[in-house]
C-alpha positions in Angstrom: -13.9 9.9 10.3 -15.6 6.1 10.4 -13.9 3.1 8.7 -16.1 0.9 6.6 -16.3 0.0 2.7 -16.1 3.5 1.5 -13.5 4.9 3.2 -10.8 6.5 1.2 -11.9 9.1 -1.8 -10.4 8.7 -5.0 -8.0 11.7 -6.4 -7.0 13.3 -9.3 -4.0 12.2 -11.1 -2.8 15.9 -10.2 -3.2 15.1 -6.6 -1.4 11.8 -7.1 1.6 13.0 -8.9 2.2 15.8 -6.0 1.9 13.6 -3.6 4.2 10.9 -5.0 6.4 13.5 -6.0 6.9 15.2 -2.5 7.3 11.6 -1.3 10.3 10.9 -3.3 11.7 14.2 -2.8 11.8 13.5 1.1 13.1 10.1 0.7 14.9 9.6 -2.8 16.8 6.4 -2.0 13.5 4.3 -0.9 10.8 2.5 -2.9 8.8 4.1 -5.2 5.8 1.6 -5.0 5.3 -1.9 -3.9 2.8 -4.2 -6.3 0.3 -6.5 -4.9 -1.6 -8.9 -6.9 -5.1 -9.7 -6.4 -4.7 -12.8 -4.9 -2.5 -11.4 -2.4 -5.3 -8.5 -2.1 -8.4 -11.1 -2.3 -6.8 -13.1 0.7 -7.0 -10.5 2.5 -10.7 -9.0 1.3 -12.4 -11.6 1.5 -12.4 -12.8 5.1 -15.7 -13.1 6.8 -16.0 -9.5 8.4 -13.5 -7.7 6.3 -14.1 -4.2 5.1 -11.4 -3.1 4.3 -7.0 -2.8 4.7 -5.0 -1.2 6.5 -1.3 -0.3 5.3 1.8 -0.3 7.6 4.8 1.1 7.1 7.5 -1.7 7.8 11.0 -1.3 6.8 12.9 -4.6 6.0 16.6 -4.7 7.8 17.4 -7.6 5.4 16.9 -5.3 2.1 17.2 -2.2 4.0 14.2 -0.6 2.9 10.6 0.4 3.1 8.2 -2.4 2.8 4.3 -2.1 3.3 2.8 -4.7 5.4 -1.0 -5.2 4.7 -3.8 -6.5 7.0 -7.1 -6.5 7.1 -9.7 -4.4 8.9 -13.0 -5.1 10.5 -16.0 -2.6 10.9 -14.8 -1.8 14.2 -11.9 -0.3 12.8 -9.7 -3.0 14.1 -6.8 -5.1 12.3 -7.6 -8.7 11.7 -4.3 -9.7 12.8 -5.4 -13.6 13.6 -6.2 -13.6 9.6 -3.6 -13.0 6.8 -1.0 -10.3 6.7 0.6 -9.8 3.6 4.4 -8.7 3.2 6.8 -8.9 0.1 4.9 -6.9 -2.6 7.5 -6.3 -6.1 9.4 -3.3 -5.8 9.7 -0.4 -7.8 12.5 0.3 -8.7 13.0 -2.4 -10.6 9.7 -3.7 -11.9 8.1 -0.3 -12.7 5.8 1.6 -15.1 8.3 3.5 -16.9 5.6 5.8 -18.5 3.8 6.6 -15.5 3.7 10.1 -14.0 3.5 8.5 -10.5 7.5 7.6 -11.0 8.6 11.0 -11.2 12.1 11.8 -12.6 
């Protein structure tokens, strides 16, 4: 498996819900999601050499739960860790898509 700009394949809603699902089952008291905006996410993309991000699962002490740290990733495969990180994304629970599938029950 290479990184570059298409890593990743894109899933059916299907696939999305059972994985989000099993997720929650395992751990029911943390995060659903975290939202980014695309500012946040253009920081990050549009470095000179960035193909890509990489997600890290960080828990913060303070709030005492998950929280996805987000850097990006050259074509070597390597983080850009002398660029931007990006931390803090809006939690869900509480700021939410109440309709969506993805929340499960």
């Amino acid at each position: 498996m290479s990184i570059n700009k298409n890593s990743g394949s894109e899933i059916s809603l299907s696939d999305a819900v059972e994985l989000t699902k099993q997720f929650q089952n395992k751990f029911p008291k943390e995060i659903k999601a975290s939202f980014f905006g695309l500012n946040s996410l253009n920081l990050i993309l549009k470095q000179e050499g960035c193909v890509g991000v990489r997600i890290y699962n960080g828990y913060d002490v303070d709030l005492e739960r998950f929280s996805p740290v987000l850097v990006g990733v050259n074509a070597e495969g390597k983080d850009m860790t002398d660029g931007v990180i990006v931390d803090k994304g809006v939690p869900c629970p509480t700021y939410c898509d109440p309709k969506s599938p993805l929340i499960g029950g």
